[in-house]
C-alpha positions, -999 to +999 in steps of 0.1 A: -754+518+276-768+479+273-792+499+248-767+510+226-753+476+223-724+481+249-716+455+273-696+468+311-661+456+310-656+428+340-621+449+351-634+481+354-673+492+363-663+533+343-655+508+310-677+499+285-671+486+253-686+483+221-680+452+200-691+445+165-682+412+148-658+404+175-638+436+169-637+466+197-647+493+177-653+520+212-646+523+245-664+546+266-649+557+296-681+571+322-677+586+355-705+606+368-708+633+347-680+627+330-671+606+294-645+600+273-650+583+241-624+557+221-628+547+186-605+543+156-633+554+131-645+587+139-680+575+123-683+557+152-679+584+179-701+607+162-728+579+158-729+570+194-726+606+203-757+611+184-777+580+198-764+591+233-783+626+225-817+610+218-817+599+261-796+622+277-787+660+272-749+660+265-722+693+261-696+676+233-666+694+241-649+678+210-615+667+220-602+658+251-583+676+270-595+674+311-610+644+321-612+643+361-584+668+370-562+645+346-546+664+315-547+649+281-525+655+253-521+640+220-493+636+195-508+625+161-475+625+147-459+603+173-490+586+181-486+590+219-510+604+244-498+615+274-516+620+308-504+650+332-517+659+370-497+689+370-527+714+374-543+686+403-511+689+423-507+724+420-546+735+435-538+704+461-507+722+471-520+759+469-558+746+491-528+731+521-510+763+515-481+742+505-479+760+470-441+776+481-428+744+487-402+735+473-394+699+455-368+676+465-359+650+440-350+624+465-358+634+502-337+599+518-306+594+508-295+563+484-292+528+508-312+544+536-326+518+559-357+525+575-368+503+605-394+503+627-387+502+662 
């Protein structure tokens, strides 16, 4: 990454960022084999996309949807994106056999006190 002019962010050690003139211009989010990349120009995630090809073997899988059992969904019009661990939960429950549970918004009642004794 320090080759491609990224530096590791000092709050997270998946983060790196590329800055030029001061100005953020991608972030690059690496976990083992997995990457997500962050830039406002798309000339910039294709370019580093390409210079990442020339050392590693890469599969692009265009835009993000999955990235470490966390779902990722994009509103252009709204400009939100929205993170969802439904699918996670669900193989957690079925792989305890817990996947006939059923949920319960609020299992103590409001003003419960718990105390150890």
């Amino acid at each position: 990454m320090q080759e491609l002019g990224f530096k590791k962010s000092q709050v997270d050690d998946c983060l790196y960022i590329l800055r030029e003139e001061g100005i953020v211009v991608l972030l690059v989010l690496a976990h083992i084999d997995n990457m997500a990349v962050v830039g406002k120009e798309l000339a910039h995630v294709e370019k580093y996309k390409a210079d990442l090809m020339k050392h590693v073997d890469i599969t692009d899988l265009r835009k993000l949807h999955y990235i470490l059992g966390i779902q990722v969904k994009q509103d252009h019009t709204a400009q939100t994106i929205t993170l969802n661990q439904t699918a996670y939960i669900c193989s957690f429950l079925e792989r305890f056999g817990m996947h006939n549970s059923h949920p319960v918004s609020m299992p103590l009642t409001v003003k419960d006190c718990l105390l150890v004794t």
